[in-house]
C-alpha positions as CSV (number, residue, x, y, z in Angstrom):
1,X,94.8,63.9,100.6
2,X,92.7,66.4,102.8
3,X,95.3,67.4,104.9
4,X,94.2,69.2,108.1
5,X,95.8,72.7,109.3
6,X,98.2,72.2,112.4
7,X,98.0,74.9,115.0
8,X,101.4,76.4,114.2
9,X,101.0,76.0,110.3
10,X,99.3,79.5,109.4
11,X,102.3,80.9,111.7
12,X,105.0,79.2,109.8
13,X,103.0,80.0,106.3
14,X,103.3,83.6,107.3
15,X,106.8,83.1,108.2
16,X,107.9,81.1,105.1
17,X,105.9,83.4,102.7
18,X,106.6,87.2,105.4
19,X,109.6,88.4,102.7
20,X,107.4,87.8,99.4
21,X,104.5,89.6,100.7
22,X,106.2,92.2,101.6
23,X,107.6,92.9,98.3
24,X,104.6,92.8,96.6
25,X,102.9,95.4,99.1
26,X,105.8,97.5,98.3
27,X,105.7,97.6,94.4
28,X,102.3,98.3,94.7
29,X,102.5,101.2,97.0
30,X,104.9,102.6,94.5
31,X,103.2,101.7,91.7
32,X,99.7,103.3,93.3
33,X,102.4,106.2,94.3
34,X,103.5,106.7,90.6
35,X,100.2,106.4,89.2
36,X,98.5,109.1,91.4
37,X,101.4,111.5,90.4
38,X,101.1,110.8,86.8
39,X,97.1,111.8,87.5
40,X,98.6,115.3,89.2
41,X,101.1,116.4,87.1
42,X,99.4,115.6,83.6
43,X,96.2,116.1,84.8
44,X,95.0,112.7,83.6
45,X,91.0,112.4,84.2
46,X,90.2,108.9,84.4
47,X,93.3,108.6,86.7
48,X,91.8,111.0,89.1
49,X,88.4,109.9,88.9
50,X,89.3,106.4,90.3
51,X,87.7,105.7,93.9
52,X,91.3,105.4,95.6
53,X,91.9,109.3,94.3
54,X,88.7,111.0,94.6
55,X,89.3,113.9,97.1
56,X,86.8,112.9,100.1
57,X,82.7,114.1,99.4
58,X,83.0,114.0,95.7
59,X,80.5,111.5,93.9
């Protein structure tokens, strides 16, 4: 039942699967987006304090 990868089968994975994975990159940029604003505006701590929103050099 092993069934071995054809040359042309990760290309037409990435084709079958291109629209999908681009709409879930999407909703998470916005929701990442909408997050970090919330953080801002309401000056939400552990928000801010999250690796992917720490201003660069602080620990």
């Amino acid at each position: 039942m092993n069934e071995t990868p054809t040359p042309g089968g990760l290309k037409s994975l990435a084709q079958k699967y291109k629209g999908q994975v681009g709409i879930g990159l999407l909703v998470l940029y916005v929701f990442l987006l909408g997050l970090g604003t919330i953080g801002e505006i309401w000056e939400v701590e552990w928000i801010l304090d999250l690796p992917l929103f720490r201003p660069p050099g602080k620990y």
